[in-house]
N, C-alpha and C positions, 0 to 999 in steps of 0.2 A: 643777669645784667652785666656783660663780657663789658670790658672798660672802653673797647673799640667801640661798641654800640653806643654807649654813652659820651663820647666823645661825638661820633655824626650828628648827637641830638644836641650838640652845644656851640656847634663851630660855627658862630655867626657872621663869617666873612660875607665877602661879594659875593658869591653863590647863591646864599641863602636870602638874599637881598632882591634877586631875580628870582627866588620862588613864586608859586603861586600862593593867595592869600583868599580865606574866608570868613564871610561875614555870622558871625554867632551872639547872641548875647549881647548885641553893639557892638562890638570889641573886633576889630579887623586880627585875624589870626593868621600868621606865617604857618605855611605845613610844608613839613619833612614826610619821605614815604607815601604810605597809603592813608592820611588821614583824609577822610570823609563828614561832609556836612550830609546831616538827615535829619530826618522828624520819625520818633519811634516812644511808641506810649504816649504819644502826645505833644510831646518837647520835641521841641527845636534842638540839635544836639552837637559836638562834635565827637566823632566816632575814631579813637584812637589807636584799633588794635593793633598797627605796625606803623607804628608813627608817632610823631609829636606834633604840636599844636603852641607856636609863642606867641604871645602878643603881640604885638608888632610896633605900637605908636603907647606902651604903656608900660613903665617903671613905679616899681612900688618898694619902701621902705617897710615901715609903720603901719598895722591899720588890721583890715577885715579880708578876707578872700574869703566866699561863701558860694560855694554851687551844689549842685543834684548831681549824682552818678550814677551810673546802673553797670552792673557787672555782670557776669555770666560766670556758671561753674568750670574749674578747669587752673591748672597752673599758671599765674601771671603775677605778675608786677603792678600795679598800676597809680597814680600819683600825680601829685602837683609838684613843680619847682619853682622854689620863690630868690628874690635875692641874689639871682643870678648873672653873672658878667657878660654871657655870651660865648664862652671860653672852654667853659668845661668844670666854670666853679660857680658852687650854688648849693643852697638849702634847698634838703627834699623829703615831702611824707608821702609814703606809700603805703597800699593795700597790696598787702600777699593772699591772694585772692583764696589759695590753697591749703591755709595754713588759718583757718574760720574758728574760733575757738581757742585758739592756741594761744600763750604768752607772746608770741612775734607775730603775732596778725596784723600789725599796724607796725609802721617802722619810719623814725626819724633819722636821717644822718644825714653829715655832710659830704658835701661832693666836692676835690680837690684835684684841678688836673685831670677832670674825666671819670677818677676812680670814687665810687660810691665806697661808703665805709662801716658797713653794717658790721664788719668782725669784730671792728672796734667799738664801734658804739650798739652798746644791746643793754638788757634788761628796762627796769627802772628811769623814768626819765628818757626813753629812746622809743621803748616798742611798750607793747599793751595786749589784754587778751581783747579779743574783741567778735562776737557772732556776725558774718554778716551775712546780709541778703542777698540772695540772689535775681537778676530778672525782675527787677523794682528798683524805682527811682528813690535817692533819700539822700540825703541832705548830709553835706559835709560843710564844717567851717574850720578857718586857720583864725586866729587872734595872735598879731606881732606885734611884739612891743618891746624894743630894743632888743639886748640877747637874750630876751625870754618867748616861750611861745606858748600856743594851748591850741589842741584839735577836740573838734565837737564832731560826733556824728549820731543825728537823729534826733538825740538829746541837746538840746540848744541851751539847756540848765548846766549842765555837768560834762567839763570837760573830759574824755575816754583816755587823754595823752595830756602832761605835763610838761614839758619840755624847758627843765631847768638854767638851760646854755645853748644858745646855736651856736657854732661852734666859730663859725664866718663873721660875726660880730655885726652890728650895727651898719649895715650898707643898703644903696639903693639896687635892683639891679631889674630882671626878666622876672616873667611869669610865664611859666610850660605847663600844659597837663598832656602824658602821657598814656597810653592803654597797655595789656589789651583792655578798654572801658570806654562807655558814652560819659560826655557831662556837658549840663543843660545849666541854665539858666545864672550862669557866672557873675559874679557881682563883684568888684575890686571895690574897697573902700578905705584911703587913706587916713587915715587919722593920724596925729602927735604922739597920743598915749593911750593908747586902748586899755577897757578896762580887765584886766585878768582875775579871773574868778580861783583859780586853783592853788593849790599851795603848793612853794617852791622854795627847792633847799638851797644853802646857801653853800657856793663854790668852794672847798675847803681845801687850801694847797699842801701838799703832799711834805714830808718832814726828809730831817736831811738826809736820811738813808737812801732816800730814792734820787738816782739819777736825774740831773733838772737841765741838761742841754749834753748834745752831743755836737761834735766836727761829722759832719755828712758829707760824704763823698757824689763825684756826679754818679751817674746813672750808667752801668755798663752790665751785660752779659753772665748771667752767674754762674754759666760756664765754665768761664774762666778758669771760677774757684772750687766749685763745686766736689772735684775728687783728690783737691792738694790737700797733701797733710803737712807741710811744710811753708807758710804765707811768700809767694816769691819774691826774691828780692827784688826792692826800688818799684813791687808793684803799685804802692800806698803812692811814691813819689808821683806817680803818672798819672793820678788824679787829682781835679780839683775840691777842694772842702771847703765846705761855710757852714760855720756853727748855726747850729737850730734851736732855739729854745723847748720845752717839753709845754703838754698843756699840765694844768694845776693839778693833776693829781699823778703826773709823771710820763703818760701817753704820748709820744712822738707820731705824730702823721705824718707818714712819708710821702706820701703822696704830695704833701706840702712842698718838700722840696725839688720835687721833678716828677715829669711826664712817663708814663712806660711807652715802651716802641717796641718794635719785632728787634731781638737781639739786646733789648736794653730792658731791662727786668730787676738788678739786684743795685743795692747800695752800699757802704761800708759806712760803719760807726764807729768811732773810736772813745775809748774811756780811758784815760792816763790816773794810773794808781798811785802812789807815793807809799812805798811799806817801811814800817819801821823796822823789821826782820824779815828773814824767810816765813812763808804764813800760807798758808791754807786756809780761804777767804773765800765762803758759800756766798754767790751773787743769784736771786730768785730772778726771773726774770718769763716774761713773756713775749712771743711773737707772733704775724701773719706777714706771709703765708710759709716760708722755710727761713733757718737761720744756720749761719755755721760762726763757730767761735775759737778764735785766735789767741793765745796767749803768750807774749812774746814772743810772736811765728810760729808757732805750735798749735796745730789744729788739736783744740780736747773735746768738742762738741759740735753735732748735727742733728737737725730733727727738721720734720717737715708735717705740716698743720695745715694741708691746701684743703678744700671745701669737701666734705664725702671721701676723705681718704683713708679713716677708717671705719666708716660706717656710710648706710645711707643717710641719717640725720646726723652726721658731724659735719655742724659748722664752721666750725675753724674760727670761732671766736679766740677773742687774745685777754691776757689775765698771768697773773704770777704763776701757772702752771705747770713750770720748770724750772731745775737748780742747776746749778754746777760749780765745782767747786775750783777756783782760780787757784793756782800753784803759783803764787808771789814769793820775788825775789824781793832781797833789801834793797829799798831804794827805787828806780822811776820803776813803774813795769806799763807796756801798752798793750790792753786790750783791745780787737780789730772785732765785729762783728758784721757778719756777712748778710743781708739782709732779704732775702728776693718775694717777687709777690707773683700771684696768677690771677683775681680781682677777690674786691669784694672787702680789700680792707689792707694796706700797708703802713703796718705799726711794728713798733720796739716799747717795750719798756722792762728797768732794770730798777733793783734795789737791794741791797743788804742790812741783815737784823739789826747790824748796827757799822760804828766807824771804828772800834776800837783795833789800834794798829797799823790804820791808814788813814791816807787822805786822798780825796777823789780830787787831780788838779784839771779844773777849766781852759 
């Protein structure tokens, strides 16, 4: 799911306004691409597999979304979007059609700018094991109810996915089902306050060790920087930044703060240190998709975590799974870190075991 693809399925300008439209379920559906209305096994359907499908005259907050699906064996993607602007931001669960069995056979995340954020958001509360079927119709539901949600499939008892946080908050927006999949008999049901049957943990914000806002720089080429070992001068000055807040357990989505483009890929962050001495100062830290690290102009770090770059199942998920150790001067010191993404999830996050020695200034 390249972010350019995701971005054609959200751009609801005039264009998409002049689409053609089909009638399913009641529900008059905008299509992008090749989606198709048909009748297969019985139902009435809309037939996804290079396409999207939006609602057209229908916004939903709160409530129910229940339809049938049928899938087919084979590598795909396939899903609803809820909550969505039209833009390219929006809640979305999907069926990794390939992946039957597995702990990520089912996947929540949000979509910011186009970019879907599965690197970021995984395990517990995101994805789920889940068998499915193939070439048979069965029964998927959403349950929203403010930043919580719950997916049922098959089972209409017991939710399969929890979904402790949507990450986009409390908004109205779109409803998209995408393929490659059929899905038949769609029900939107608004409601206040749906009831949620699952148990759900409670948001616990991260302590002060971890990084809780960074200065983000616009969007530029990580070209640039990519093979300097020296940060050039007055580069920092040539961009704009606006502080970003972190989400509650430290996670920056970047994607938050800007769109990717051809030639615009990487961000910069800045962390401004206060040391009480010269100090040598282990910061853990995590990213997607590469990252390079600056310490008082001084490149001391590079690694890159893009999707299958060292194996065929590495993900490129993001997690404190790198250190490095800052070479602090007494007094201000700025760290720059370089940020860049290829899809599928652009995040930072940063913390140390503890403060003793410094102070991290906002």
């Amino acid at each position: 799911m390249k972010t350019i693809f995701l971005l054609l399925f959200f751009c609801l300008g005039s264009s998409v306004l002049a689409q053609p439209t089909v009638h399913v379920a009641g529900i008059d559906w905008l299509v992008q691409v090749k989606v198709q209305k048909e009748v297969y096994k019985g139902k009435e359907c809309l037939k996804t597999d290079e396409g999207v499908a939006i609602a057209k005259d229908l916004n939903f907050k709160n409530g129910i979304i229940q339809f049938n699906m049928c899938i087919q064996p084979g590598r795909g993607f396939a899903g609803v979007r809820f909550r969505g602007d039209g833009m390219g931001n929006t809640e979305e669960f999907y069926i990794r059609k390939h992946q039957s069995g597995n702990p990520d056979a089912i996947q929540y995340t949000p979509v910011y700018n186009g970019n879907a954020g599965w690197q970021l958001y995984y395990g517990e509360g995101y994805g789920a094991v889940k068998k499915h079927v193939f070439d048979e119709w069965f029964v998927v539901k959403l349950v929203i109810s403010g930043s919580k949600g719950e997916v049922y499939i098959s089972d209409m008892e017991k939710p399969v996915l929890v979904i402790h946080e949507l990450k986009l908050g409390e908004r109205e927006g779109k409803i998209a089902f995408y393929g490659p999949a059929r899905f038949a008999d769609i029900k939107v049901t608004p409601m206040d306050s749906p009831v949620l049957k699952g148990e759900f943990k409670e948001i616990v914000k991260a302590g002060d060790e971890v990084i809780k806002s960074y200065p983000v720089s616009e969007v530029f080429d990580a070209e640039k920087l990519i093979y300097e070992n020296l940060l050039p001068a007055n580069f920092t000055k040539k961009l704009q930044f606006n502080n970003w807040e972190t989400e509650a357990d430290g996670l920056l989505n970047i994607s938050k703060t800007g769109a990717l483009a051809e030639k615009k890929n990487a961000v910069l962050l800045k962390i401004i240190i206060d040391s009480e001495t010269n100090l040598l100062k282990r910061m853990d830290f995590g990213f997607s998709d590469g990252a390079k690290i600056f310490v008082n102009g001084k490149s001391v770090w590079q690694g890159n975590d893009v999707y299958r770059s060292r194996d065929y199942r590495f993900l490129g998920t993001i997690g404190y799974f790198d250190s490095v150790y800052l070479d602090l001067q007494s007094g201000k010191n700025e760290i720059v870190v370089m940020v860049a993404e290829n899809f599928g999830g652009w995040g930072f996050k940063a913390r140390f075991e503890n403060l003793n020695g410094i102070k991290l200034i906002k």
